[in-house]
C-alpha positions as CSV (number, residue, x, y, z in Angstrom):
1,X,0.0,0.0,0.0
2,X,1.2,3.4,-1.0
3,X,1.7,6.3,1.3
4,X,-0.4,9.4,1.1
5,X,-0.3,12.8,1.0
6,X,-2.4,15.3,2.1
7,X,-3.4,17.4,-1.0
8,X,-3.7,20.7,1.0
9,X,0.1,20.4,2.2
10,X,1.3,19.7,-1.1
11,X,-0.9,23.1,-3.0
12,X,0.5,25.2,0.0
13,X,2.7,28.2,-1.0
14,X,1.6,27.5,-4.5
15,X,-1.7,27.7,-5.3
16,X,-3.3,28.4,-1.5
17,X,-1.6,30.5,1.3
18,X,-0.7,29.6,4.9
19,X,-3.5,29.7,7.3
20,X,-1.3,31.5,9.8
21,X,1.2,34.1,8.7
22,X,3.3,35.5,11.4
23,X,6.7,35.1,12.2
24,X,8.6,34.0,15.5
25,X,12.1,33.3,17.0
26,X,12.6,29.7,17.8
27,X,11.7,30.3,21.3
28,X,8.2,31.8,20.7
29,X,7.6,29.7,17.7
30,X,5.5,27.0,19.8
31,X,3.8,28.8,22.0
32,X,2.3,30.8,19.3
33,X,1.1,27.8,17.1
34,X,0.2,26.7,20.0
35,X,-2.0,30.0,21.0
36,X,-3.6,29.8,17.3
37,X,-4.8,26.2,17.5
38,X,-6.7,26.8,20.8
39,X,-8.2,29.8,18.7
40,X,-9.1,28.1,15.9
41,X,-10.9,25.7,18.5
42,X,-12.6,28.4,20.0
43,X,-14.0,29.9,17.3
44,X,-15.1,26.8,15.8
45,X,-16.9,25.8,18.6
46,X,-18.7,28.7,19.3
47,X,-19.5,29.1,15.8
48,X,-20.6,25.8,14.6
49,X,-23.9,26.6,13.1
50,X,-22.4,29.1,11.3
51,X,-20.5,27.1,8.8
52,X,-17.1,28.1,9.5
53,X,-14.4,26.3,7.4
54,X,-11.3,28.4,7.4
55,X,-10.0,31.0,9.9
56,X,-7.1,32.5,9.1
57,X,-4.8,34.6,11.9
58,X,-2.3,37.0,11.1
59,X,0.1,38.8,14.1
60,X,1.7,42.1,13.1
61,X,3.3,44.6,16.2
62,X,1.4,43.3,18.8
63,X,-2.0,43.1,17.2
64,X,-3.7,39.7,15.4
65,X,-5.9,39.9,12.7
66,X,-8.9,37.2,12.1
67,X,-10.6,36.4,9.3
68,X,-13.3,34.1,9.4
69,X,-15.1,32.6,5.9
70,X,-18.4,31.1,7.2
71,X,-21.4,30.2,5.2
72,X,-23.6,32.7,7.2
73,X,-22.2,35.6,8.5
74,X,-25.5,36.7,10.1
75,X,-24.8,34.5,12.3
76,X,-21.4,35.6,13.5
77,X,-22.4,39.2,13.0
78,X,-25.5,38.9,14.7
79,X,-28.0,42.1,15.7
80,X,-26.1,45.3,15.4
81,X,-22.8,43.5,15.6
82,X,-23.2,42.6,19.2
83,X,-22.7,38.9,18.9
84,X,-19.2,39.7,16.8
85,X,-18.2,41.8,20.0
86,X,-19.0,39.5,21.9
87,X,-16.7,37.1,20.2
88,X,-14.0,39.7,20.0
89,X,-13.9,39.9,23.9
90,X,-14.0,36.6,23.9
91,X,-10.9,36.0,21.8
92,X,-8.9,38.3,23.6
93,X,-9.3,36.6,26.7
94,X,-7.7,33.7,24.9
């Protein structure tokens, strides 16, 4: 039996882009892979009726930047935008 490859790591850097793009020294390296799994997580849990396939995190200076493709964004958005601050909040905390 042959061996087999994920198609998604083999189309990275060529066709699709890195889910995460940030950069870190080797001592930060894991502890920030390790902060964007748990926020993947997070947000997938909380937003499971939403449809969420795909987050994707970028860090810059202090600051990280979430973009979240979902199948219905009301649902994330929510009334006025009060159930997107209320993930927000959340998210920090993390």
């Amino acid at each position: 039996m042959g061996q087999k490859v994920n198609p998604h790591g083999m189309r990275v850097g060529i066709i699709k882009d890195w889910d995460s793009r940030w950069y870190a020294s080797d001592k930060e390296f894991s502890d920030k892979l390790i902060a964007d799994y748990k926020l993947r997580k997070f947000i997938k849990e909380q937003l499971n009726g939403a449809g969420v396939p795909k987050v994707e995190i970028e860090r810059k200076a202090g600051r990280v930047n979430l973009k979240i493709h979902c199948a219905k964004p009301g649902r994330v958005i929510g009334k006025g935008g009060a159930e997107l601050e209320k993930l927000r909040l959340a998210c920090e905390k993390i």
